[in-house]
N, C-alpha and C positions, 0 to 999 in steps of 0.2 A: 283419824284419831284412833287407831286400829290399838288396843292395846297391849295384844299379845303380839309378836313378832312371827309365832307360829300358826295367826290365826286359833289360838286352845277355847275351846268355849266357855266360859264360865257363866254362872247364873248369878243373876242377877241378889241373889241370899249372898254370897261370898262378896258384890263391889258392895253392899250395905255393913257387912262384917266386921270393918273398921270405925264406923260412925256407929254403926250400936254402940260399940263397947264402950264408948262413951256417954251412950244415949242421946245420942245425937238427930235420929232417926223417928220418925211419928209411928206411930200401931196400926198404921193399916198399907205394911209396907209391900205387901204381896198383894191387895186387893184394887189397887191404882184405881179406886174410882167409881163409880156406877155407872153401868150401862144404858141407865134410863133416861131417854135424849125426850121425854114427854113434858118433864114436868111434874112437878107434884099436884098440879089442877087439872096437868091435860092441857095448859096451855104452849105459846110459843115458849123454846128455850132463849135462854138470855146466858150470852157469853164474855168474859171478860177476858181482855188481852192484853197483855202489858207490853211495852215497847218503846226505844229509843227511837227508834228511825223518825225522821222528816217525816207526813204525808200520809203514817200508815193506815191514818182514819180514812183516807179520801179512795184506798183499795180497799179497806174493811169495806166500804158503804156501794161499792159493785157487789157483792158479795150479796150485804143484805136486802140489797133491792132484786133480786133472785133468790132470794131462801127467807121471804119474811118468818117460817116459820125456826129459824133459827137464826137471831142477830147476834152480832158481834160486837161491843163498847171497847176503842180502842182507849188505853190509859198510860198517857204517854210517863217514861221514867228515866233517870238517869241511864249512862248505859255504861258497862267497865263493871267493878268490882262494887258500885253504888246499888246498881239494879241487882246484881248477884247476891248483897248482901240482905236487900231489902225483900226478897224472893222467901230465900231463908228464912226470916223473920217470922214471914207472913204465914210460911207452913209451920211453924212450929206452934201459932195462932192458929191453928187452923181454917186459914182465910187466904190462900194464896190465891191464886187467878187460874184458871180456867185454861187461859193461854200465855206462854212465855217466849217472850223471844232472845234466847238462848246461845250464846257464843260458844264455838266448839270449843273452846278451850276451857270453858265453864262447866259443861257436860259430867265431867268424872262427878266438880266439887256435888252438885247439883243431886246428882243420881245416888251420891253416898249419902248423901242427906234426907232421901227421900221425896226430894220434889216433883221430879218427872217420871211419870207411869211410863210404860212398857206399851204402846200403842200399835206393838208391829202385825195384830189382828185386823188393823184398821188398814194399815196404810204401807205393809210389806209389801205390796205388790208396785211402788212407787219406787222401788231401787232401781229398774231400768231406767230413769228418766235423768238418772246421776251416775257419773262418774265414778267408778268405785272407791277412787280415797276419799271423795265427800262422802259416801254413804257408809264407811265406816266410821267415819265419825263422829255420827248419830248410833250407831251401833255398837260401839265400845269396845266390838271382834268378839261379841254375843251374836245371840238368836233372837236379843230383842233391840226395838227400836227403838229410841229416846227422843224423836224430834225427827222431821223433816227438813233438811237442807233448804236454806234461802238462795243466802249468796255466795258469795269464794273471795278468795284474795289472793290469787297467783302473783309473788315477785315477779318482779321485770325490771331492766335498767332505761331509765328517760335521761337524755341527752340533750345539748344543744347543739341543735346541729349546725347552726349558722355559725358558732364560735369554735366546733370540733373541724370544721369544714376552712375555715381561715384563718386554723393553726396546727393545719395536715396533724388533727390527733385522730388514733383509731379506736374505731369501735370497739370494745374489749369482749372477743368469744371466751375467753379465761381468765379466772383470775389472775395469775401470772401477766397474763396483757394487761389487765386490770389497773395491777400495781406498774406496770411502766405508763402506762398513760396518765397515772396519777403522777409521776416523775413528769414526765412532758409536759402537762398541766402547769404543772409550777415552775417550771422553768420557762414558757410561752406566755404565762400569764401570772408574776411573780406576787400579785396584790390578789388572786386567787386560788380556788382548791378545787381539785376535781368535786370532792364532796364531802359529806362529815360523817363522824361516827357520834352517833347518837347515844349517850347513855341514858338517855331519858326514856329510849324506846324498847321495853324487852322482847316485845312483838315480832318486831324487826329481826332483832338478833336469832329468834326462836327458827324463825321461818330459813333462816341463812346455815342455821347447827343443819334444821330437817334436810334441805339440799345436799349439805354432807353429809347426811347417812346417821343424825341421832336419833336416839330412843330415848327422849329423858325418863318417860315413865313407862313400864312393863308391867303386866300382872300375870300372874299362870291362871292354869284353873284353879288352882284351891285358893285362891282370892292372895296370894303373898306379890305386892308389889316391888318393882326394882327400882330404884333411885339411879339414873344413870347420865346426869346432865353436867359430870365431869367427865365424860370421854374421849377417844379420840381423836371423831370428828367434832366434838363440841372446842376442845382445845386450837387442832388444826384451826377452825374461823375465828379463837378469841387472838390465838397467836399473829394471824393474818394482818386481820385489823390493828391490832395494839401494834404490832411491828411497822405500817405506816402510819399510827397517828407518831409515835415514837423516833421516825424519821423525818416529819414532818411536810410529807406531801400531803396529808388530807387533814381537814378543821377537823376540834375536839369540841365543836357545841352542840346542844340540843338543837333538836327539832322543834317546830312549833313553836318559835317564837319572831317575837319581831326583829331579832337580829337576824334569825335566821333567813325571814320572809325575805329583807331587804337583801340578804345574799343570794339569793334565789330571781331576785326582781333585778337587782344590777349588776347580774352575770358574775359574782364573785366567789359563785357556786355555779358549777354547770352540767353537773350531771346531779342524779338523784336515785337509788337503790330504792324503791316502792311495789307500788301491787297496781293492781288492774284500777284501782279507785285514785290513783293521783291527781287524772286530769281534774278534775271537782276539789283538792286541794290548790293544784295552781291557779284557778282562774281565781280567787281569792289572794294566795301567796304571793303571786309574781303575776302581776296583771296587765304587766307592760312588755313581758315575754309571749302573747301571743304570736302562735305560726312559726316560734323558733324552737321548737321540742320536736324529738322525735325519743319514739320507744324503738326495744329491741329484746329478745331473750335476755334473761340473765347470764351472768358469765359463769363458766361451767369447771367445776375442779379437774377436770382430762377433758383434753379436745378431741370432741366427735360426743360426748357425754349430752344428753336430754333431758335437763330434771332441773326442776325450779323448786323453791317453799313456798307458803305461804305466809299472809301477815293478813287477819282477821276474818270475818265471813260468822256466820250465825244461820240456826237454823229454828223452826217453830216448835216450841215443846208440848203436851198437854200435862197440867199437874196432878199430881194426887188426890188434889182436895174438893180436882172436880166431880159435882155429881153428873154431866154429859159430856164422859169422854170420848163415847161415840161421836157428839157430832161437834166436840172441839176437833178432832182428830180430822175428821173432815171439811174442817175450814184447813187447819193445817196442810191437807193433801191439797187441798184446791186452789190454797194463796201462791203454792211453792210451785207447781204444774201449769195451771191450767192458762192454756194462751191470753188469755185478756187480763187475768191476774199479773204473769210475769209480765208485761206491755205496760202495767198500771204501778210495777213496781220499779222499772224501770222510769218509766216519765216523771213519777212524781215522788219516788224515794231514791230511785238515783242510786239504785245499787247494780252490782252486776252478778245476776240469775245465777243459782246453782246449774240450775236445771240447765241439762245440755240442753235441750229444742231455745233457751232462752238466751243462748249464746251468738246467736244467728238470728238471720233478720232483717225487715226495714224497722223494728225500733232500736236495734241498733246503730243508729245512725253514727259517723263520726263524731267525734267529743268535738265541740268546738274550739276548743285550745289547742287542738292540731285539725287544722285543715290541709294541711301540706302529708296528711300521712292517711289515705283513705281506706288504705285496710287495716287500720286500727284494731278493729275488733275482733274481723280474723284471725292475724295474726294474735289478739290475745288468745281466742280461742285455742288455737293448736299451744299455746306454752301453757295454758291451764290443762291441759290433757296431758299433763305432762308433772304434774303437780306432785308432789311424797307426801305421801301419807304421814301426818302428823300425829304423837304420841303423847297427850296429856295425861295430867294426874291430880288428885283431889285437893291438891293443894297449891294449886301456881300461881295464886298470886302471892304465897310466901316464896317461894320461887321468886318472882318479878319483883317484888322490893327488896329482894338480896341482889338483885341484879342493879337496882336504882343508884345504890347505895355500894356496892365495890366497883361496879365497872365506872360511877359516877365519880369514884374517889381517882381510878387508874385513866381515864383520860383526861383527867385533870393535870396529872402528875406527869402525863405523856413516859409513862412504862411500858414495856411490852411484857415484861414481868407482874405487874399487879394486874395487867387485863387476865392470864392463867390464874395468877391466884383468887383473883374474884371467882371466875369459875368454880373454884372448889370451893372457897365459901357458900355458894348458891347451891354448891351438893350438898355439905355438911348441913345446911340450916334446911334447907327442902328435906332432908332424910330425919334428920332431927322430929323434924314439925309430925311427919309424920307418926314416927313411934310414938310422939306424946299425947297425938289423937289416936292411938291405942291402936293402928294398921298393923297387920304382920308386913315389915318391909324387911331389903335389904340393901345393898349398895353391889352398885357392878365392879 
């Protein structure tokens, strides 16, 4: 989430610049917190941590049973734009939590707001242990830190292979193969679709612009951000897509539903464009496709090209409003690191570790939804090492409901013309939004 393109430093006074002027920002936006991890009695510290994940009480509680003298109360929350909003809320009460578990994409809104302290005195020396596009994007392509990297979500393409395999269709290294094998698809299998273009998912699409080379949001250093989620790699993949729903090799429905489940479950769909975390959607989705998936890199805009997006992942934040940022910072360092943590985050939240040492492994085991593919993991490993750096900005989920609502209307309509002009709608209303929260922006 690197926000300047030049790596420019900017401080942390300039990403708050925009939410002041609104006053949007709490008064103690340079002091992030108190140092003093004792206690006003001198007793144990008591931590609160908010969080969607499954589980994360049962890695909170390794934790506290090694550190009685600082516990950690896990509070579980919505997660998406519920938890972000609720976060918000909470600081302007001055009662946010102590710990947040924080989606990268959330980070700019978060940090202009005020929320999440500067903890890179704490836990700077934790960038080795991450990949450097995850650790800018805790970073914001500052000097300071804003959270510790959890998980990832490197795209990938999952296949059938039983059904790719006994209708000689290929694996697609390019889009370009891509699109003919979605031709072959339908014409091999004429009551099916290689796969759907989702308008329900901006995630998805986001992660698919970054593989081609967008910036939707930029900032310099003197805090002036750029609006740039109409450009020419963001066009090139809305043109792509909308060009085969348009032609009609690929389905125009959401995801995540039970039509969708059932096209996934009785091969009416046979491939799937996702991340590192699909198998844990299909054993739910398609539960009678076990043993016939197989993953693969994504397909790449020039052949011999190495570069995937991604699509979700979150990191640990500490807030403002804590008074022991010190030793939130260091559960934060220790949940995202430390070998038994990641082992316990994996088994029982069922994510996949930022942290490279977490990518490798016996708890890594293969997903049981492919046993027929035993380097699973590895092989995700090397296409997450592989991952672009993703370019958020303080306002995407105005962004992502402009995205709901044109690209929802343009594969409805099956245009390859209204999926571009959606695009530009989601720049005018993202550029809009933010002059009216008072940002010095511009448009590329």
């Amino acid at each position: 989430m690197k926000m300047s393109i030049h790596r420019r430093q900017i401080s942390r006074r300039t990403m708050l610049a925009g939410a002041a002027a609104l006053g949007l920002t709490g008064t103690s936006a340079a002091c992030g917190g108190s140092d003093d991890d004792s206690g006003e009695s001198g007793g144990p510290v008591k931590l609160t941590y908010w969080s969607w994940a499954p589980n994360m009480e049962k890695v909170a509680a390794i934790w506290n049973k090694k550190n009685p003298d600082i516990t950690v109360t896990v509070s579980k929350q919505g997660s998406g734009a519920e938890i972000l909003t609720k976060v918000i809320t909470a600081k302007k009460a001055g009662n946010a939590p102590d710990l947040i578990q924080a989606e990268y994409q959330s980070l700019p809104t978060l940090v202009s707001n005020d929320v999440l302290a500067d903890i890179s005195k704490y836990v700077g020396d934790a960038k080795s242990d991450f990949a450097e596009n995850l650790w800018d994007m805790v970073t914001l392509g500052t000097d300071a830190v804003y959270g510790v990297p959890q998980d990832s979500g490197p795209l990938m393409f999952y296949y059938r292979e039983d059904l790719f395999k006994k209708h000689g269709l290929t694996v697609p290294k390019t889009w370009t193969e891509f699109a003919e094998t979605a031709r072959a698809a339908r014409k091999a299998l004429p009551d099916a679709y290689l796969t759907t273009f989702s308008s329900s998912d901006p995630g998805l699409f986001a992660g698919l612009t970054q593989q081609a080379g967008a910036k939707w949001w930029t900032v310099d250093s003197g805090g002036k951000w750029t609006v740039g989620i109409d450009d020419a790699a963001s066009r090139k993949v809305a043109e792509f897509w909308g060009g085969l729903v348009q032609e009609g090799v690929l389905d125009n429905q959401p995801m995540y539903t039970p039509a969708w489940n059932n096209a996934l479950n009785k091969g009416t769909h046979i491939a799937w464009v996702s991340a590192v975390w699909a198998p844990g959607v299909l054993v739910s989705s398609a539960p009678d496709t076990e043993g016939k998936w197989r993953m693969a890199p994504l397909p790449q805009w020039k052949a011999g090209e190495n570069v995937t997006g991604s699509w979700g992942g979150s990191s640990t934040g500490v807030s403002t409003d804590s008074d022991h940022a010190e030793a939130a910072a260091k559960f934060a360092h220790w949940i995202n690191t430390d070998p038994e943590a990641l082992a316990a985050l994996v088994k029982e939240v069922g994510i996949y570790p930022a942290a490279t040492k977490g990518q490798s492994g016996d708890v890594l085991t293969t997903p049981a939804f492919f046993p027929n593919q035993k380097d699973f993991y590895t092989t995700a490993a090397e296409i997450a090492a592989t991952t672009a750096t993703a370019a958020w900005g303080p306002n995407v989920q105005t962004a992502y409901t402009a995205f709901n609502d044109g690209f929802g209307k343009a594969a409805k309509a099956k245009k390859e013309a209204q999926f571009t002009s959606a695009l530009s709608t989601m720049q005018s209303k993202t550029f809009d939004d933010m002059k009216k929260q008072g940002f010095e922006v511009t448009e590329a």
